[in-house]
VOPAGU-2260 file (C-alpha; in pm, 1 decimal, decimal comma):
REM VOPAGU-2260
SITE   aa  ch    i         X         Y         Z
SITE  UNK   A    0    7553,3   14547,3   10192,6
SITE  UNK   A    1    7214,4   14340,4   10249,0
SITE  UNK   A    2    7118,1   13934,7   10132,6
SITE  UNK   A    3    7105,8   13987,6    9823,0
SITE  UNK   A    4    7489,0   14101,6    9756,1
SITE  UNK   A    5    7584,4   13771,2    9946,2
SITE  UNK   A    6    7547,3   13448,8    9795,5
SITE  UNK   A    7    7439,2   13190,4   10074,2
SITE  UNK   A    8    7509,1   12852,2   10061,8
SITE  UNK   A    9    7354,5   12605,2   10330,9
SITE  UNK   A   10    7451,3   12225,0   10343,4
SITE  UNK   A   11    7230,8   12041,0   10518,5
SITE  UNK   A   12    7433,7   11726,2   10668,1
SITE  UNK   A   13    7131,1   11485,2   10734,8
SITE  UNK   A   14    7011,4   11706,6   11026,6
SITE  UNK   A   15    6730,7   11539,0   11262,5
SITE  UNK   A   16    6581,6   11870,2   11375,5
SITE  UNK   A   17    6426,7   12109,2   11165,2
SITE  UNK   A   18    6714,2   12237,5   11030,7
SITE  UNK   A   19    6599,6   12128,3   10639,2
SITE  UNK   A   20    6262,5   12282,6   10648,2
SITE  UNK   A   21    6435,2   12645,6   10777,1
SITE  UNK   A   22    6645,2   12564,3   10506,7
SITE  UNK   A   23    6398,7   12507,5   10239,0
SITE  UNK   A   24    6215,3   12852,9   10378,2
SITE  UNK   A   25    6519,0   13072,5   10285,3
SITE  UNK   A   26    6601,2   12913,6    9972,4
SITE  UNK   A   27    6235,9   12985,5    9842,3
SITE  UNK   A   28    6239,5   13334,3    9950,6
SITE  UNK   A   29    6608,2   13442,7    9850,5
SITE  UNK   A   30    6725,1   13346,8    9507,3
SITE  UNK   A   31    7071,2   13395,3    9618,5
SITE  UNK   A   32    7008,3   13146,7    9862,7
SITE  UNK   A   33    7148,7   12764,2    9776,5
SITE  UNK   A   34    6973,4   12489,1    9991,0
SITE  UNK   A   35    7199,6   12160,7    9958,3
SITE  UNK   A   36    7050,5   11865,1   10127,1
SITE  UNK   A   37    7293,8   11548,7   10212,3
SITE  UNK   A   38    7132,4   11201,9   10226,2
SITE  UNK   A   39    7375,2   11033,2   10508,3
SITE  UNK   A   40    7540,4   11245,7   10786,7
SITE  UNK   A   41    7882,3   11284,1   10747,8
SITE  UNK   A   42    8035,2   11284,3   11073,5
SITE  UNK   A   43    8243,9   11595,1   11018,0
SITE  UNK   A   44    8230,6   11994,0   10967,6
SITE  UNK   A   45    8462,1   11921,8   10669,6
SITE  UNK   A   46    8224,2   11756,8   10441,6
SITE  UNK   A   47    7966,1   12024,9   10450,5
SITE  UNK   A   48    8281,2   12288,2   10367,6
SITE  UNK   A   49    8409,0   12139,2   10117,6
SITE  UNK   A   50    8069,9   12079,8    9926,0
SITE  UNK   A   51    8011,0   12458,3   10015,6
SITE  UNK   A   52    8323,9   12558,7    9836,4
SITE  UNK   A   53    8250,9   12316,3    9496,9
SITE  UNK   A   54    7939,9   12495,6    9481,1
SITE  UNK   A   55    8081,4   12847,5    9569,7
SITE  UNK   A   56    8100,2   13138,3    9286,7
SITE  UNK   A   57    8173,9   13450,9    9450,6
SITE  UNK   A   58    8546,6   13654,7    9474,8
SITE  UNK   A   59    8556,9   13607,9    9864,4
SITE  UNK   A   60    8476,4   13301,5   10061,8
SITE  UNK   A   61    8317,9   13304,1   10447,8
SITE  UNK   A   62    8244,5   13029,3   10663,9
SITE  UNK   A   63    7952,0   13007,5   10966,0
SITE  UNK   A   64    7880,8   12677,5   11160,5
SITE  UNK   A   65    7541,8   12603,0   11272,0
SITE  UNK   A   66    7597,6   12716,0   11621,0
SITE  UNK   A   67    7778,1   13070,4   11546,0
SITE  UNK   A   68    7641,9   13407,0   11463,2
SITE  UNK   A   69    7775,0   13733,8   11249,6
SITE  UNK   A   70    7734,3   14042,3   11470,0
SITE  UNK   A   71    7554,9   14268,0   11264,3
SITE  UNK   A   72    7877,4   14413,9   11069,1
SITE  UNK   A   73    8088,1   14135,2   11011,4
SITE  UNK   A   74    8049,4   14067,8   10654,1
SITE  UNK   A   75    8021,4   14457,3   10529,2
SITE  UNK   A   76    8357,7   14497,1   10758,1
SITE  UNK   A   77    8558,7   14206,5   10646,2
SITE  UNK   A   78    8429,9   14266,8   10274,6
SITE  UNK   A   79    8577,7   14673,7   10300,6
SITE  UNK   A   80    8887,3   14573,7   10462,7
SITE  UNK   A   81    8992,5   14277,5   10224,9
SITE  UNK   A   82    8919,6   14544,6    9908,8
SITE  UNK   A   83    9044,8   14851,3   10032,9
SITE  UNK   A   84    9398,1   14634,0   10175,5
SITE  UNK   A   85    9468,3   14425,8    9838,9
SITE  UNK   A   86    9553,0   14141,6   10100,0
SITE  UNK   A   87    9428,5   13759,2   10034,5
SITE  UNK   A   88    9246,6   13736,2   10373,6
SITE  UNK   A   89    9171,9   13933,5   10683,6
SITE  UNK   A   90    9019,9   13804,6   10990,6
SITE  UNK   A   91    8885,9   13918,4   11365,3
SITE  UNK   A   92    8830,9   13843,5   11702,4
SITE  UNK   A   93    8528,8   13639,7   11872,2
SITE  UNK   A   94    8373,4   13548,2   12188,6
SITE  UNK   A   95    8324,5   13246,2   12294,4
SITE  UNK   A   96    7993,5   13245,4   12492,4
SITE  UNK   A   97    7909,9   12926,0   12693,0
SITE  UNK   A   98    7553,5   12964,8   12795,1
SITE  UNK   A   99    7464,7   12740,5   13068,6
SITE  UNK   A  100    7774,0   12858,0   13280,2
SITE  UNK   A  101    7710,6   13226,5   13187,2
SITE  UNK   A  102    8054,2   13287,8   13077,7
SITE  UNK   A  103    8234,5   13488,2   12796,6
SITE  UNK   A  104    8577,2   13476,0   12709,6
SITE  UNK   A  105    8769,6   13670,0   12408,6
SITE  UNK   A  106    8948,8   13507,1   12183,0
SITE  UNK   A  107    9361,0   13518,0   12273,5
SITE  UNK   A  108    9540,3   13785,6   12052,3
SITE  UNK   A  109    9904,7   13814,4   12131,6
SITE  UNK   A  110    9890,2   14196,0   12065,2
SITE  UNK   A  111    9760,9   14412,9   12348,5
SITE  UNK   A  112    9428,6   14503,6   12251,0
SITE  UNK   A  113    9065,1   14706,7   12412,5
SITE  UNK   A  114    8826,4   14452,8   12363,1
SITE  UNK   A  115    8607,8   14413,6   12615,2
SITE  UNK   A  116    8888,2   14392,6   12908,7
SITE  UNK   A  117    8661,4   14246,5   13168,4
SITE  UNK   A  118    8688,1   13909,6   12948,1
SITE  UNK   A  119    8961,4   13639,2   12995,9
SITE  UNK   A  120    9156,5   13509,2   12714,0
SITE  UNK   A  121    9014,5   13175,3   12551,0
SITE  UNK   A  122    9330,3   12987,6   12575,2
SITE  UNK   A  123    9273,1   12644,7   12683,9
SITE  UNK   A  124    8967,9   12545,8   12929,6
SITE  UNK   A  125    9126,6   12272,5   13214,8
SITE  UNK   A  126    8783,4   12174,0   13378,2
SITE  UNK   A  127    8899,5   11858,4   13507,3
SITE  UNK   A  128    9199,9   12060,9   13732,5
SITE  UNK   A  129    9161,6   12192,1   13996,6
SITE  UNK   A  130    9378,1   12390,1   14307,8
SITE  UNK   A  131    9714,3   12464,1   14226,9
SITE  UNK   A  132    9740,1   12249,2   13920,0
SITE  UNK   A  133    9502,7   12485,6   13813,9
SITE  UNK   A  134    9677,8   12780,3   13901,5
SITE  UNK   A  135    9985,0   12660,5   13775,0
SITE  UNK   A  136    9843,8   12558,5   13435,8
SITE  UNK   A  137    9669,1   12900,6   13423,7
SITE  UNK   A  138    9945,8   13109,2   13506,8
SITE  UNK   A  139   10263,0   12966,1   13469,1
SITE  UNK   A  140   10206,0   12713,1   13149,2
SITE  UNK   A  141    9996,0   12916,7   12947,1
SITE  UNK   A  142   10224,0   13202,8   13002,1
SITE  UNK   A  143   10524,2   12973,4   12899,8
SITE  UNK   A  144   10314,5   12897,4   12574,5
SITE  UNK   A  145   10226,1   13215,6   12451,8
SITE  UNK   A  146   10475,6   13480,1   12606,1
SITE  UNK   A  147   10397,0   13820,1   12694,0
SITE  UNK   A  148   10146,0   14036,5   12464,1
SITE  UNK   A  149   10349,6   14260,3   12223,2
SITE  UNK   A  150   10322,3   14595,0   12293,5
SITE  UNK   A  151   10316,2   14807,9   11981,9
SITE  UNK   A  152   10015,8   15029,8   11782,0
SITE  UNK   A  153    9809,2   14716,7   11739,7
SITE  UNK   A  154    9450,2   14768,1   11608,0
SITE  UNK   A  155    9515,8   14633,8   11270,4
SITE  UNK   A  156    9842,2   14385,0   11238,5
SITE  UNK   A  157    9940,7   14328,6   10838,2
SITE  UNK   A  158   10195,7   14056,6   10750,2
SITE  UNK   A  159   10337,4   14051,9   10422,7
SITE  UNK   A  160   10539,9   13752,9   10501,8
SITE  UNK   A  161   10437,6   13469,7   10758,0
SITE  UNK   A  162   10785,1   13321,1   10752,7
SITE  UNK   A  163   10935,8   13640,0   10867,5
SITE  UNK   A  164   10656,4   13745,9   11098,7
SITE  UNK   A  165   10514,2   13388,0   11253,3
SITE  UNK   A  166   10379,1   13574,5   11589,4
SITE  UNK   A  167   10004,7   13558,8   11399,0
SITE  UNK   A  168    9983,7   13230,0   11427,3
SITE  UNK   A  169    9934,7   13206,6   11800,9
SITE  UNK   A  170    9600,6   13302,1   11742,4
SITE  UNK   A  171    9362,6   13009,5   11714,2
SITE  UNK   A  172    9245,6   12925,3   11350,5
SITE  UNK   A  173    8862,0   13004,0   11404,5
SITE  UNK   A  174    8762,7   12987,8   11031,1
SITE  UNK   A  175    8393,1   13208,2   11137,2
SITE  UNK   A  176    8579,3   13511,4   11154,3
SITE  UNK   A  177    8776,0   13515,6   10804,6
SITE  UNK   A  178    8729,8   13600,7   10475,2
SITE  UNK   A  179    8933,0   13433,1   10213,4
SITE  UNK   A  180    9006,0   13516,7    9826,1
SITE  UNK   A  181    8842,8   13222,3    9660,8
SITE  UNK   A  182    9112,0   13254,8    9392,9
SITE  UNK   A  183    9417,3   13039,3    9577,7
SITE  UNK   A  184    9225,9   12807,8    9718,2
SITE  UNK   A  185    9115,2   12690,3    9342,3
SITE  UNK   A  186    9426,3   12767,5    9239,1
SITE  UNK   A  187    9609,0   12557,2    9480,3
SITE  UNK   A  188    9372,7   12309,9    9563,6
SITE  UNK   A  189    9276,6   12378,0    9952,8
SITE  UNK   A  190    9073,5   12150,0   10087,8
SITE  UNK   A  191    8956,3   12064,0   10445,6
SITE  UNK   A  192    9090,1   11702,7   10539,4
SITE  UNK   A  193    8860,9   11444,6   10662,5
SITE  UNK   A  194    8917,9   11498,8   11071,7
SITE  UNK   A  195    8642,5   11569,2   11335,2
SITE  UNK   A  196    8871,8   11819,3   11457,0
SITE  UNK   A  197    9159,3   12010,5   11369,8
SITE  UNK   A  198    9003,5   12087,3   11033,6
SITE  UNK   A  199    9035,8   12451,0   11011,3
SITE  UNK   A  200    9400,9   12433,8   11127,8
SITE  UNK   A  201    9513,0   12259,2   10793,2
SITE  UNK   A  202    9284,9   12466,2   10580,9
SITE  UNK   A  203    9403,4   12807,3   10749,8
SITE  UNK   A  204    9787,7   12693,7   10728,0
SITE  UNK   A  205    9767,8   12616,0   10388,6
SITE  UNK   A  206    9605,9   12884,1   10306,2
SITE  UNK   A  207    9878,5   13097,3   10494,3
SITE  UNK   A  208   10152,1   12928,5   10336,3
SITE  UNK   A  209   10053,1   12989,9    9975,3
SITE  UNK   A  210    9956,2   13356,9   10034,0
SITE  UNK   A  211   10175,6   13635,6   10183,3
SITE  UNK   A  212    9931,6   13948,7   10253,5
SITE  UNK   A  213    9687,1   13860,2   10596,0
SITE  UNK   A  214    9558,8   14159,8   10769,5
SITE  UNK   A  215    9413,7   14085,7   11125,0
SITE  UNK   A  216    9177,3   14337,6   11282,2
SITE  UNK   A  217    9307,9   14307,5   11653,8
SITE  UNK   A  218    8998,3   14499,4   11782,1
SITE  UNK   A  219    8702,6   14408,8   11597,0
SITE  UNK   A  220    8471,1   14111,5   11717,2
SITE  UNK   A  221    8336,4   13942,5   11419,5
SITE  UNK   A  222    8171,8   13632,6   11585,4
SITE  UNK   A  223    7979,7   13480,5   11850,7
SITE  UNK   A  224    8121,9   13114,8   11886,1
SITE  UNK   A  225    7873,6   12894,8   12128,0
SITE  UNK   A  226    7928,5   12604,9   12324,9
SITE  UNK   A  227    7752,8   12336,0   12347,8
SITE  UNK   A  228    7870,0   12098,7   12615,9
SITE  UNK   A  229    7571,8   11984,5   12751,7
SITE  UNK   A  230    7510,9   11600,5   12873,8
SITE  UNK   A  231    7232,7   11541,4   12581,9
SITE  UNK   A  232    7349,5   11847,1   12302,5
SITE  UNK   A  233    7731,2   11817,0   12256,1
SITE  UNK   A  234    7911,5   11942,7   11963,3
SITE  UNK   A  235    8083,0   11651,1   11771,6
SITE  UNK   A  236    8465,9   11824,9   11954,8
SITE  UNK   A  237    8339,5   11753,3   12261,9
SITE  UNK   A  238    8203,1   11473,7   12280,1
SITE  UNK   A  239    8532,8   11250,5   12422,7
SITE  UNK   A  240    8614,4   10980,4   12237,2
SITE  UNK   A  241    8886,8   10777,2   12045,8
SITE  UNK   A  242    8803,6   10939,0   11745,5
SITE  UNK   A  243    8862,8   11281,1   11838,9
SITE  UNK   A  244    9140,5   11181,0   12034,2
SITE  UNK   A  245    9285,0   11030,0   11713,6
SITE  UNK   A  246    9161,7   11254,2   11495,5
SITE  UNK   A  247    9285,6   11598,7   11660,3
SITE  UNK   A  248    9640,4   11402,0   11700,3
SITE  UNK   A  249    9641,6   11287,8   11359,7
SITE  UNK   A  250    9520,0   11667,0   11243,7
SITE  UNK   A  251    9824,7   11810,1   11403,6
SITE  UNK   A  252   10052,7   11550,3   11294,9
SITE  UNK   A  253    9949,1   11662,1   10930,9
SITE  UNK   A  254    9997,1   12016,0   11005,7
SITE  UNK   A  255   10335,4   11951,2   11130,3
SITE  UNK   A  256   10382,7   11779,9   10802,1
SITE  UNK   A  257   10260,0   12077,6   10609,7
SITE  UNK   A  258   10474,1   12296,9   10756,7
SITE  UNK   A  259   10794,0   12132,2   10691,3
SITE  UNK   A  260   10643,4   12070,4   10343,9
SITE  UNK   A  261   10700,6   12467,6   10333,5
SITE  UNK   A  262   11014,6   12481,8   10527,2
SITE  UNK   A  263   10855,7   12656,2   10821,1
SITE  UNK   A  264   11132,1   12635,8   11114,3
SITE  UNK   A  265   10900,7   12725,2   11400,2
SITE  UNK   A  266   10584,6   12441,4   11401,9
SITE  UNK   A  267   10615,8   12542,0   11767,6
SITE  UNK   A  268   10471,8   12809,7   11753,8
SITE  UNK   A  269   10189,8   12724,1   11590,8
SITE  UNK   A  270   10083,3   12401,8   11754,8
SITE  UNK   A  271   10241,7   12397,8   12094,6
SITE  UNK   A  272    9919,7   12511,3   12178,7
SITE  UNK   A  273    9710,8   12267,0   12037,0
SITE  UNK   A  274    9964,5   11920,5   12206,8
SITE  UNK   A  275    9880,7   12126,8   12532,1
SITE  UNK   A  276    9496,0   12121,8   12468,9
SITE  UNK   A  277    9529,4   11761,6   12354,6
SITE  UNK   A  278    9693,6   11624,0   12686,6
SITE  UNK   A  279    9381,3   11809,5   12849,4
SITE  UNK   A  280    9135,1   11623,8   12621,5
SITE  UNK   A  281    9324,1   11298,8   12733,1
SITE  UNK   A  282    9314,8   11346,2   13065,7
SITE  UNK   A  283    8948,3   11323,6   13059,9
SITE  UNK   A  284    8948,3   10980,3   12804,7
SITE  UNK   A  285    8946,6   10634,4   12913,6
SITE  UNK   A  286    9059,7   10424,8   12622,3
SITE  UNK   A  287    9183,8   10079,7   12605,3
SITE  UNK   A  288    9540,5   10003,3   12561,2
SITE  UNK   A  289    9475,4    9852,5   12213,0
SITE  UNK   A  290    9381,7   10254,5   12171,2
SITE  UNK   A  291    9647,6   10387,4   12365,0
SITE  UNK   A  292    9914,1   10211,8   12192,0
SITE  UNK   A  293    9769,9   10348,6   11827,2
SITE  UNK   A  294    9781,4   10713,2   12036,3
SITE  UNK   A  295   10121,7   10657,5   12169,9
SITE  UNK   A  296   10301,8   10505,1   11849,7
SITE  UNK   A  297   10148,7   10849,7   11650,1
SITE  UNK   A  298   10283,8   11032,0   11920,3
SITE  UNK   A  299   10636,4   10899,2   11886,7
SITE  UNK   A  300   10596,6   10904,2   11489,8
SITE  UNK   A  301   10480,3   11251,9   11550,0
SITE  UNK   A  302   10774,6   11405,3   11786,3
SITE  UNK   A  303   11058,1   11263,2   11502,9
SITE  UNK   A  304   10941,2   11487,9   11266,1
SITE  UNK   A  305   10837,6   11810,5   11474,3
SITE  UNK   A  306   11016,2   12142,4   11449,6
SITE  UNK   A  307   11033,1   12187,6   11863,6
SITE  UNK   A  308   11186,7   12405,5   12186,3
SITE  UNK   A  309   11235,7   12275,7   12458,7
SITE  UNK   A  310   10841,7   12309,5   12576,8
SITE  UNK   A  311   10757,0   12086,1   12257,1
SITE  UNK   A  312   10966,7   11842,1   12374,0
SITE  UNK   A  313   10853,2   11812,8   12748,1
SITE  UNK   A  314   10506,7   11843,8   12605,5
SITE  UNK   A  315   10572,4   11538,6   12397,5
SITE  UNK   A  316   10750,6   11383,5   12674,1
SITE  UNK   A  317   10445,5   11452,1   12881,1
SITE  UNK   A  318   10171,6   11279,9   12612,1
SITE  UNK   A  319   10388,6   11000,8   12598,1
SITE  UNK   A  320   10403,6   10971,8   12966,3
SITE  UNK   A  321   10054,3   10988,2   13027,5
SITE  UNK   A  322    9993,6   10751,5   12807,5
SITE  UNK   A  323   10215,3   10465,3   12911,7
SITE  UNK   A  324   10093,3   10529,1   13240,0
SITE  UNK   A  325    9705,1   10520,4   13145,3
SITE  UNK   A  326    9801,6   10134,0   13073,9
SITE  UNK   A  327    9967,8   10073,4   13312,6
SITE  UNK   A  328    9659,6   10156,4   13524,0
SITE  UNK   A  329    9476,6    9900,0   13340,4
SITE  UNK   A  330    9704,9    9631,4   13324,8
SITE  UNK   A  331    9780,9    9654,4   13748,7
């Protein structure tokens, strides 16, 4: 496989660099390369997707944000895999490379697996705790979360049906390492909503839910995901505000709604996870109690309708918690 078996679609979204003349170079020199150009930034990796996939032709669909890389196999490897398996997608691992603190995690598979073993899992990142909060978060909570690695012939997990086999979908939705049949997501109408984060999750789950055949390659590494966390060159997900706050709870809120649209008993499973990372986000926010009041009434709206354990609940408790008690800081 080279360029010109892969048709290459690039939406700029009203980039200040020099992202539109690099852009303009490839389109000119590859036919098979589309340039798409947006007038007004829209505030969102799911604008940019969604015009990619109107403007999509080809059998299988792939996805790369600005500030990820392929390794050099990735799309000849997904492409053999998804033909040779009949399945509707199949997806890898990544690292998760943070530059300016020289670190590398994997990305957390809950089969045992020989990637790279000197690399922690990338499970949830608590920089703001310290001590033995920290320790206990690390290893007690996170273990809590995600149970023990299953310990069975692992390098390549098939499901034929996600309701039966729901263990998949403790790994984190990371749409740069998949490749997707373009046919159900015309056929059924899949579409990124309009949150800053918490995106992907919808489009995977749906996705999921109205296919049966998902192959995961437990040992293969098909991306480099980057941070960028720095004071003057955040990503829009980390830069904390009341958006993302909102957004990422409102995200989750409509995948909980998506999966009882489907009957799915165990939303736990999936986005225990994610209420975890989102009390860690809101520990580092200071919002105003008009905000915290819009955060804590979708919280409560939230936890009526969630398929939970017992950790759901006392993670719910916990949000709620924290928030009444961030106003009550600001009303003493």
């Amino acid at each position: 496989m080279n360029l010109n078996d892969i048709e290459v679609i690039m939406v700029n979204d009203a980039s200040t660099d020099e992202s539109k003349d690099i852009i303009d170079e490839y389109n000119e020199k590859y036919e098979n390369f589309v340039a798409i150009h947006l007038d007004e930034n829209i505030g969102g990796a799911y604008g940019p997707r969604n015009i990619g996939l109107k403007k999509a032709t080809g059998k299988y669909i792939m996805f790369l944000d600005s500030d990820d890389s392929y390794l050099n196999n990735a799309c000849q490897l997904l492409y053999d895999k998804i033909e040779k398996n009949n399945v509707d997608i199949v997806f890898g691992r990544y690292l998760r490379i943070d530059p300016d603190k020289n670190l590398i995690k994997k990305s957390y598979t809950p089969y045992l697996d020989e990637i790279y073993l000197e690399y922690s899992d990338d499970i949830f990142n608590p920089n703001n705790m310290s001590g033995f909060i920290r320790f206990f978060w690390k290893t007690i909570v996170a273990k809590m979360i995600y149970g023990r690695r299953i310990n069975k012939e692992s390098k390549e997990i098939k499901i034929n049906c996600l309701l039966k086999d729901p263990t998949i979908l403790k790994i984190l939705p990371s749409i740069w390492t998949k490749i997707f049949k373009r046919e159900p997501i015309e056929k059924y109408n899949i579409k990124f909503p309009s949150f800053i984060s918490g995106e992907d999750l919808n489009f995977i789950i749906e996705y999921y839910f109205n296919t049966n055949k998902i192959l995961f390659l437990n040992n293969d590494v098909i991306c480099n995901h980057f941070i960028r966390d720095k004071k003057d060159d955040k990503s829009i997900t980390k830069k904390i505000s009341f958006k993302l706050i909102y957004d990422s709870l409102k995200a989750y809120s409509t995948c909980s709604d998506l999966c009882n649209e489907y009957n799915f008993k165990k939303t736990y499973i999936l986005l225990n996870p994610f209420l975890l990372n989102w009390i860690i986000i809101f520990l580092s926010y200071d919002g105003n109690i008009k905000q915290n009041k819009i955060l804590l009434d979708e919280v409560k709206n939230m936890k009526k309708e969630y398929k939970s354990n017992l950790i759901g609940n006392l993670i719910f408790n916990s949000m709620i918690l924290l928030i009444k008690l961030s106003n009550l800081k600001k009303r003493i």
